[in-house]
C-alpha positions in Angstrom: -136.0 8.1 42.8 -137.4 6.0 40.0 -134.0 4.8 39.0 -132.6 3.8 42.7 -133.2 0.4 42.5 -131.6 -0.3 39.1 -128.8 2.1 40.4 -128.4 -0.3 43.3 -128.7 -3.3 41.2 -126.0 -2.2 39.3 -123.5 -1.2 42.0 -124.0 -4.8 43.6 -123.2 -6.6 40.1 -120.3 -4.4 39.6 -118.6 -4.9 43.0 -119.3 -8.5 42.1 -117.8 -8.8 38.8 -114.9 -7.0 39.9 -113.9 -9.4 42.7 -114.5 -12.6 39.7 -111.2 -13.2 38.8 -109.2 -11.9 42.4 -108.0 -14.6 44.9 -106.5 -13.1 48.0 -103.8 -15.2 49.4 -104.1 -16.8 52.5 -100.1 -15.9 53.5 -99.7 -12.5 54.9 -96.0 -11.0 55.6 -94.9 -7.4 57.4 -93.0 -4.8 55.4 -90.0 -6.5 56.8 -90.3 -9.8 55.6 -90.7 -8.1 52.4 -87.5 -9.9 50.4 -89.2 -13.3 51.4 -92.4 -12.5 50.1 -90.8 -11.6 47.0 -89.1 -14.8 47.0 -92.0 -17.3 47.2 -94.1 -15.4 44.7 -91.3 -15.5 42.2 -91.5 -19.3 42.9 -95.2 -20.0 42.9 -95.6 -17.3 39.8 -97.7 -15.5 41.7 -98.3 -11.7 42.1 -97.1 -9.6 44.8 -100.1 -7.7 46.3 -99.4 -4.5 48.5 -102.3 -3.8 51.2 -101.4 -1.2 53.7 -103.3 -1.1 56.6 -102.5 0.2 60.3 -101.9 -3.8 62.3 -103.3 -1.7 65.6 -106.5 -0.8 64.4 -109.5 -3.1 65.1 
């Protein structure tokens, strides 16, 4: 247990550096407005990010 707080130390600088360089965009569009999402990041040269997540869930 000598080592947990460095472990935890590193874990937090980690998470941290990993998020550094990600912005999450602030427009969100369904599966089925999928060819219009397409459409504006080819415009704005932006990437197209995929999250999947279950909209009835809390």
């Amino acid at each position: 247990m000598k080592h947990s707080p460095l472990i935890m130390i590193a874990l937090l600088l980690s998470g941290h550096l990993a998020l550094a360089g990600f912005k999450v965009p602030k427009s969100i569009f369904t599966i089925d407005e999928l060819d219009e999402a397409k459409q504006e990041a080819t415009a704005d040269k932006e990437p197209l990010i995929f999250v999947y997540t279950d909209p009835g869930s809390t």
